[in-house]
Every structure is written in C-alpha cells, then in structure tokens.
C-alpha positions as CSV (number, residue, x, y, z in Angstrom):
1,X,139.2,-15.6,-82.0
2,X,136.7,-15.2,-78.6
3,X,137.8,-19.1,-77.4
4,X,134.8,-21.5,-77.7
5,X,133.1,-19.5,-80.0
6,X,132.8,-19.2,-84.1
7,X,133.0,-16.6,-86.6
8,X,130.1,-17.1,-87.5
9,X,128.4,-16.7,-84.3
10,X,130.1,-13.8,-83.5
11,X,128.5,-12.0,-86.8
12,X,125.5,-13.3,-85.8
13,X,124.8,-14.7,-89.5
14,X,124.5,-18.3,-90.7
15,X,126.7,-20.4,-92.2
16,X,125.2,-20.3,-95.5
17,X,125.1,-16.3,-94.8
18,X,125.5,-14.4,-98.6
19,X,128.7,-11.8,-98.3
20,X,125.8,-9.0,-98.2
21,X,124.9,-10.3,-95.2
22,X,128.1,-10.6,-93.7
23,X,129.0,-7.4,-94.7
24,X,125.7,-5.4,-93.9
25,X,126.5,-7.4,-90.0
26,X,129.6,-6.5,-89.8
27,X,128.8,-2.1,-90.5
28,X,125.9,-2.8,-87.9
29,X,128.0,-4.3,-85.0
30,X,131.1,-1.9,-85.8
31,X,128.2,1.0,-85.6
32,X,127.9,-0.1,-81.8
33,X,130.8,-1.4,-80.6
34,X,134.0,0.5,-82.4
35,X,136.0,2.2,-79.9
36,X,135.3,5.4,-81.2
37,X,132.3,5.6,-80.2
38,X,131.3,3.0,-77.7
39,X,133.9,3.6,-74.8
40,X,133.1,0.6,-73.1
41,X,136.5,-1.3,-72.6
42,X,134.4,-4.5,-73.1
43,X,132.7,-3.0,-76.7
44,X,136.8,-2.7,-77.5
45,X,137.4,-6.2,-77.2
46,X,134.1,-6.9,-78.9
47,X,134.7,-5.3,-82.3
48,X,138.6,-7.2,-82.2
49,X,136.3,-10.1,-82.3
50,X,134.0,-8.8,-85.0
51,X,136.6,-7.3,-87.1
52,X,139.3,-10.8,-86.5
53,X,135.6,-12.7,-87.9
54,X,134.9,-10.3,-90.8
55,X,138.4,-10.6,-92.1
56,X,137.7,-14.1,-92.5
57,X,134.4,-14.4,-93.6
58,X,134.4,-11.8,-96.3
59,X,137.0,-13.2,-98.3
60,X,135.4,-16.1,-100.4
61,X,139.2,-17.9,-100.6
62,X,139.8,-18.0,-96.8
63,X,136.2,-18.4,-95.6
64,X,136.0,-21.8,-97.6
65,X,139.4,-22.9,-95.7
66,X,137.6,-21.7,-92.2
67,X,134.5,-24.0,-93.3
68,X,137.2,-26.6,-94.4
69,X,139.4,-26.7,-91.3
70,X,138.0,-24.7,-88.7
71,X,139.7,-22.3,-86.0
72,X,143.1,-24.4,-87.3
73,X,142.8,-23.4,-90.9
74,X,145.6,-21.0,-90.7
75,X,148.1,-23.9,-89.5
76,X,146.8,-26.3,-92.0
77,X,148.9,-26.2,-95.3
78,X,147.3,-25.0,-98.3
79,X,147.1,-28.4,-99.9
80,X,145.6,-30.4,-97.2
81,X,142.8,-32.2,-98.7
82,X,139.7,-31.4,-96.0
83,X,138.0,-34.7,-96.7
84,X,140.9,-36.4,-95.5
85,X,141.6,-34.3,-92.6
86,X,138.0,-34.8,-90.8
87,X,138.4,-38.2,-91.7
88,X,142.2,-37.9,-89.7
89,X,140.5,-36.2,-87.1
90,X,137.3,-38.5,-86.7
91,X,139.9,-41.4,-86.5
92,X,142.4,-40.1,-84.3
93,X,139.6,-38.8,-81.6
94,X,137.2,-41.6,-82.0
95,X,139.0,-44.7,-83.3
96,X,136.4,-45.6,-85.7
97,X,137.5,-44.9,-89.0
98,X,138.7,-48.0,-89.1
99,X,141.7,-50.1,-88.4
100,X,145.0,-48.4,-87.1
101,X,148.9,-49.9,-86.7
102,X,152.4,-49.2,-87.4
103,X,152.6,-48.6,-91.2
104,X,156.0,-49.7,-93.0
105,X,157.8,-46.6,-91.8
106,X,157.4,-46.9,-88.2
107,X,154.3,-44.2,-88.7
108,X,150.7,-44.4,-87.7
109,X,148.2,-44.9,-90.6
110,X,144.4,-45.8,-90.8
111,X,142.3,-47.5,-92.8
112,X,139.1,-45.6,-94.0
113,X,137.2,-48.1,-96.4
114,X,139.1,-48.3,-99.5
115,X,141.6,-45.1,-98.4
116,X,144.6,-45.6,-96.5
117,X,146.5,-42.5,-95.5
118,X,149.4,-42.2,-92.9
119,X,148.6,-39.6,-90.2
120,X,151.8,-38.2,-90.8
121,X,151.7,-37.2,-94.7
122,X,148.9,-34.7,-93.0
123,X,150.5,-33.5,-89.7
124,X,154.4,-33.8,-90.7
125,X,154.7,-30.2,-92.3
126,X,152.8,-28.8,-89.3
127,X,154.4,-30.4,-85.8
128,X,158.0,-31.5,-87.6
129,X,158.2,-34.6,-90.0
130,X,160.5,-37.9,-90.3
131,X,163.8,-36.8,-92.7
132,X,162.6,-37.5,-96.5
133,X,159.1,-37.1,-95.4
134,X,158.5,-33.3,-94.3
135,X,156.7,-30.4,-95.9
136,X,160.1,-28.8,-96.2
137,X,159.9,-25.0,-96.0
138,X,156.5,-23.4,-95.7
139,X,156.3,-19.6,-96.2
140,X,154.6,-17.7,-93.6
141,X,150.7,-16.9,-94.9
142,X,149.6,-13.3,-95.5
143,X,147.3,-12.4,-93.1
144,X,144.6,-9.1,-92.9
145,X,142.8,-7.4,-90.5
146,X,140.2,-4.6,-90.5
147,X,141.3,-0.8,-90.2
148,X,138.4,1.5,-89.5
149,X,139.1,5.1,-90.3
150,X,136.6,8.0,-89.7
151,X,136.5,10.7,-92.9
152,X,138.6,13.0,-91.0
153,X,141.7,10.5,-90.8
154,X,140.7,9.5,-94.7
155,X,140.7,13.4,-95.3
156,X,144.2,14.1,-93.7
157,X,146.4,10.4,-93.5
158,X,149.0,10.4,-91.6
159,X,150.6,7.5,-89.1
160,X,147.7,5.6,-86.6
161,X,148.5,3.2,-84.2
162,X,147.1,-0.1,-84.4
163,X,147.0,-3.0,-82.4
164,X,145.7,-7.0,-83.4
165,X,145.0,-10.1,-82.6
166,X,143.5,-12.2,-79.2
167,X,145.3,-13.5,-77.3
168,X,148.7,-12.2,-79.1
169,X,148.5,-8.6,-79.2
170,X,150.6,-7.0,-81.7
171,X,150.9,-3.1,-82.3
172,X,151.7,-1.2,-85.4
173,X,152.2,1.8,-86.8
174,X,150.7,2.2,-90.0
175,X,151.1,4.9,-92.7
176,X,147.7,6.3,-94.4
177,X,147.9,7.8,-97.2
178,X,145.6,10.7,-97.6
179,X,142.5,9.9,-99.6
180,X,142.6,5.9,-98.9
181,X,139.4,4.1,-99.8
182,X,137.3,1.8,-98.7
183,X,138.0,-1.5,-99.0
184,X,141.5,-0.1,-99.9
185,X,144.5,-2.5,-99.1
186,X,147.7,-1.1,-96.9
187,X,150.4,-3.6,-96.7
188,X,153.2,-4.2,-94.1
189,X,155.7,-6.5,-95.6
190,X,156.7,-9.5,-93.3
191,X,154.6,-8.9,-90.6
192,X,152.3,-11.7,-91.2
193,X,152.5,-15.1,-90.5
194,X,155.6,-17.0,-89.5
195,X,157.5,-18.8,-91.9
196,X,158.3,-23.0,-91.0
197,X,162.2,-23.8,-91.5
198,X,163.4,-20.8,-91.9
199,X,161.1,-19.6,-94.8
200,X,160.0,-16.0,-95.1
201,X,157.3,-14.6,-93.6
202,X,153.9,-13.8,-94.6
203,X,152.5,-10.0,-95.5
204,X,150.1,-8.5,-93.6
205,X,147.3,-6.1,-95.0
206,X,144.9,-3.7,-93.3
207,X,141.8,-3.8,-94.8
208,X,140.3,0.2,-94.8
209,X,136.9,0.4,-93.6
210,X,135.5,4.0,-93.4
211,X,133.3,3.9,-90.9
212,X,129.6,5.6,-91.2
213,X,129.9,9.8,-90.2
214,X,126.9,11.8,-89.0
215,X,127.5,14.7,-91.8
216,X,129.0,13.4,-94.4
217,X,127.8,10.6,-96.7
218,X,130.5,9.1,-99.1
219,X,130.5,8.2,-102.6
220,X,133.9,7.3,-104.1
221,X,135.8,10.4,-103.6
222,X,133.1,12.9,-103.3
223,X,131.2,14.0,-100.5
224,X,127.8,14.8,-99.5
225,X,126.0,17.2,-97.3
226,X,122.8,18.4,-96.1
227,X,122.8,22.3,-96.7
228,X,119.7,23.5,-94.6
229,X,117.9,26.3,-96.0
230,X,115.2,28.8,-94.5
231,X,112.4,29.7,-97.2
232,X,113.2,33.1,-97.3
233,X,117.3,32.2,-98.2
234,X,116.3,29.4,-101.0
235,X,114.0,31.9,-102.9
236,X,116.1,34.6,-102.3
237,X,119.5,33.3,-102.6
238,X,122.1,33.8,-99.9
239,X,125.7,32.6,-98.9
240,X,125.9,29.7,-96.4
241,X,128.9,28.4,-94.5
242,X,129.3,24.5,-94.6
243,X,131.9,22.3,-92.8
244,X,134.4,20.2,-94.9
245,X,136.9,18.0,-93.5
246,X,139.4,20.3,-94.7
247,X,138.1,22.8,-92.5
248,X,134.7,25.7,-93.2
249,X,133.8,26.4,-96.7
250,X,131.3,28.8,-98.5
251,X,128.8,27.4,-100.6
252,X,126.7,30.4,-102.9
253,X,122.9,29.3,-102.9
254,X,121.9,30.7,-106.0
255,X,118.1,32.7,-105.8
256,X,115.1,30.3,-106.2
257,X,116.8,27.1,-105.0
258,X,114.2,24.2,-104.3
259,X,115.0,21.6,-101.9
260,X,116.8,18.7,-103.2
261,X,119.1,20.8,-105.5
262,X,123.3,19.7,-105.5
263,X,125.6,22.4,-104.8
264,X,128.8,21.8,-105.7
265,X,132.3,22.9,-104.0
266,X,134.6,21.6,-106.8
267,X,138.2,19.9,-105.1
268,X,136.4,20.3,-101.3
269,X,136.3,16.0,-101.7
270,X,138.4,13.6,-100.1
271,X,141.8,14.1,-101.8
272,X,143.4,11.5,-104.9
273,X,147.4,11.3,-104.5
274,X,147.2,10.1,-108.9
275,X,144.7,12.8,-109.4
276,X,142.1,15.4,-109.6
277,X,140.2,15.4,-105.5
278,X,136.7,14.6,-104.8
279,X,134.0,17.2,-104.9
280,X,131.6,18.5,-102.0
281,X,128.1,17.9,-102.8
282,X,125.6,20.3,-100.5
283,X,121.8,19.3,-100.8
284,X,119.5,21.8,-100.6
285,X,116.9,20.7,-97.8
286,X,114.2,24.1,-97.1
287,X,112.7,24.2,-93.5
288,X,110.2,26.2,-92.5
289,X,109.5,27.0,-88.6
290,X,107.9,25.0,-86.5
291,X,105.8,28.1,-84.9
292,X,105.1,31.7,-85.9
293,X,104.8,35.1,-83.9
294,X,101.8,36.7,-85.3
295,X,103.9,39.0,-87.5
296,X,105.5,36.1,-89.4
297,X,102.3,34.8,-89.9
298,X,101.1,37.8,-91.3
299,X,103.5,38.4,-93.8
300,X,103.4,34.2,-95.1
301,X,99.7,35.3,-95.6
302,X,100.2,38.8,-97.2
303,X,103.1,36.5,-99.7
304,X,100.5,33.5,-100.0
305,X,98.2,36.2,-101.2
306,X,100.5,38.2,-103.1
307,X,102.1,34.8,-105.1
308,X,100.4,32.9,-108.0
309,X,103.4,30.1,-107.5
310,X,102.1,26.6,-107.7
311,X,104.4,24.4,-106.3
312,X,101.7,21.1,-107.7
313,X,102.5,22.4,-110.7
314,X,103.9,19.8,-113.7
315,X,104.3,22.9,-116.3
C-alpha cells in the first residue's frame, strides 16, 4: 500500500462507501491510469495502488478486518478480538488504559476497567511467544490481487506476465484460460502468504477484471457491436464486414433493416471451455450524410416524393 496513505483514500470513496461505489471508483480510475493505456510510468504505479486497495475493499470479509486492524490486518490472526487490540494499542502508545506491571508469568498485562488482558496472548502468535503460550502454527493467508484483461487476451488466453505488490515486487506467470470472466477467480497454489512455524502457505488468486473496450460491449459471453449502416444499405439490404476478436466476419443485413435491430453471428462470442461460445450481437445504427452534392439531394427529394413511408407511424 502507497505508505502514509489509506485504501480508502486512494479510491477516493468514504469509509461508509456502498461496494457500488467502490466498484464504480475503481472501473473509473483503472479507465485512466491502467498501463494499457496510460503509459505514464507514474499512472503504472498508480493503478498497483488502486488495484492492491480494491482487492481489499471489495471483499466484505477482508474489508471489515482492514476497518478492524488497519494496514496490519493481514499480520493480525484471524481471532484477534479488535476491541481488544485498539485497547492494546491505546495502552501500549499512550499508557492510559490503565495500570501496567509484570503479570504472574513474567509478561506485561494492563488493566482496562474491569478487563485485564496480557499483551502477549495478542502479540505472541505474531513476533514469537513464551513455550506453552504461542499461537503454534499459523497457515499462510490467501491473498488476491486484480488481473485486468482486455477482450482480446479474454478471446485468445494464453500465459501473461504479472507482477504484485509495493514495496515487494513479485512476478508471475499466469495461465488464462480462453473465455475467463469477469470477476472470474485464477488460483496459484502456495503463492500467497507465508506460513508461521513451518505451516503451509497461503493461495493466491487473481481476480479477472475485463477492462472497458472501445468496440465491443460485454454481456456474459456474448458480444456487442455497433454495425453502421448508410440509408440506402438498411432499406436495401447489403453484406457488411465487422471485426470479431477472432478476426473479420460477415454479417448479412437483411433488406429494410431499421436502426436498432440485433444481428446475430451465432459462436463469433467469447469462447466457453464447458460449452456452447458466446454470440456476436451487431446493432443496426443508420446514418445519413452530413452534406449533399446537389445530385444526392435531388434524388432524396425525387424518393421523399416518390415514398408514402411514415416512419411516425404506430400502425
């Protein structure tokens, strides 16, 4: 995390921020600052930042151990009580949470009102406890971190290079499978957190985030398109070429094609390894020209003249 500075902050969101919000922050500040399209070596180390914050704050389970325990919640063991932690920490800093000494077995304890709590039973597990006393073994935590794909690499798969973390870069190499979806899960066995006294290490999972295209438009596994007609070709009928990510495709524009009609390219999707692909959706959007040589205006008077088609019409 950016030192000195919260997750929260970095999002640009509240701390009582809804997970629309967070999300909707996140796709806006990946818009600007993901190295594929801001080449800005600062806007690199930028969207670590928003994507290290997002992994965090979109999951309701660790956000409430973030809120709990801070930029230290992934050291903390899971069952750390918080109130009893910033009372530890209050005490420790301060020395007002009440009386401290030597407790029975040689540790430090406080007194909080009517609690009384030796510093160690909270810290032992973490920095190495008295024999009798420790945590024992703690396995390593799972960890996750963002992966933003664009359609193509969705589309194809393949291996893609990744690399983590602050301060502590780490690279991978991660397998895609073709057709991954968003929100998707890919998981790298024992590469997350380390594990105390020898206990195994954590999982680590990239998150897949497919980030916003300029052509295509996503839903689940089919795609969408803006197929953009002349007037003559809509009424007429016509072939067009469009662009899939598996490379050109025709798409027949049947005669008398108004704008907003779906054309459908069954399979031209993004493809399912346990099934049947996505389909390619073209939308029928008719322009017209901006300006017109005095013959083209003379025929689109002699066919305003010649046509009794009323497009106000509700028959």
């Amino acid at each position: 995390m950016a030192e000195g500075r919260d997750f929260y902050e970095i999002l640009g969101v509240p701390r009582n921020a809804s997970q629309e919000e967070i999300q909707r922050a996140y796709r806006k500040l990946a818009r600007t600052y993901h190295p594929d399209i801001n080449s800005d070596p600062v806007a690199e180390d930028r969207f670590k930042d928003i994507s290290e914050a997002y992994n965090v704050l979109s999951d309701p389970a660790i956000r409430r151990r973030y809120d709990a325990f801070g930029p230290e919640f992934r050291q903390i063991p899971e069952d750390v009580d918080p109130d009893a932690w910033r009372r530890s920490r209050a005490g420790a800093g301060a020395g007002r949470a009440g009386t401290a000494g030597a407790g029975a077995g040689g540790g430090f304890r406080y007194g909080a009102g009517d609690m009384d709590f030796d510093i160690e039973d909270i810290f032992g597990g973490l920095f190495g406890a008295r024999p009798g006393r420790g945590w024992g073994p703690i396995p390593g935590a799972d960890q996750e971190a963002e992966l933003p794909l664009t359609v193509e690499e969705v589309y194809r798969g393949g291996r893609k290079s990744v690399t983590i973390g602050g301060a502590e870069q780490r690279s991978f190499e991660v397998n895609i499978p073709p057709g991954v979806t968003d929100g998707q899960r890919i998981r790298l066995a024992g590469q997350g957190g380390r594990g105390g006294d020898g206990a195994r290490a954590g999982d680590l999972y990239f998150i897949v985030r497919i980030l916003p295209h300029p052509i295509y438009r996503i839903q689940g596994r089919d795609l969408h398109v803006e197929l953009r007609l002349a007037p003559w070709e809509a009424a007429l009928g016509t072939s067009v070429a469009v662009d899939t990510p598996g490379g050109e495709a025709k798409v027949k524009v049947p005669h008398g094609t108004s704008c907003g009609k779906r054309l459908r390219l069954r399979g031209r999707g993004l493809p399912n390894p346990r099934g049947q692909p996505g389909d390619l959706f073209a939308e029928a959007k008719i322009l017209v020209p901006a300006t017109l040589s005095p013959t083209q205006r003379e025929l689109f008077e002699q066919l305003a003249a010649a046509s009794d088609f009323d497009p106000r019409s509700r028959q």
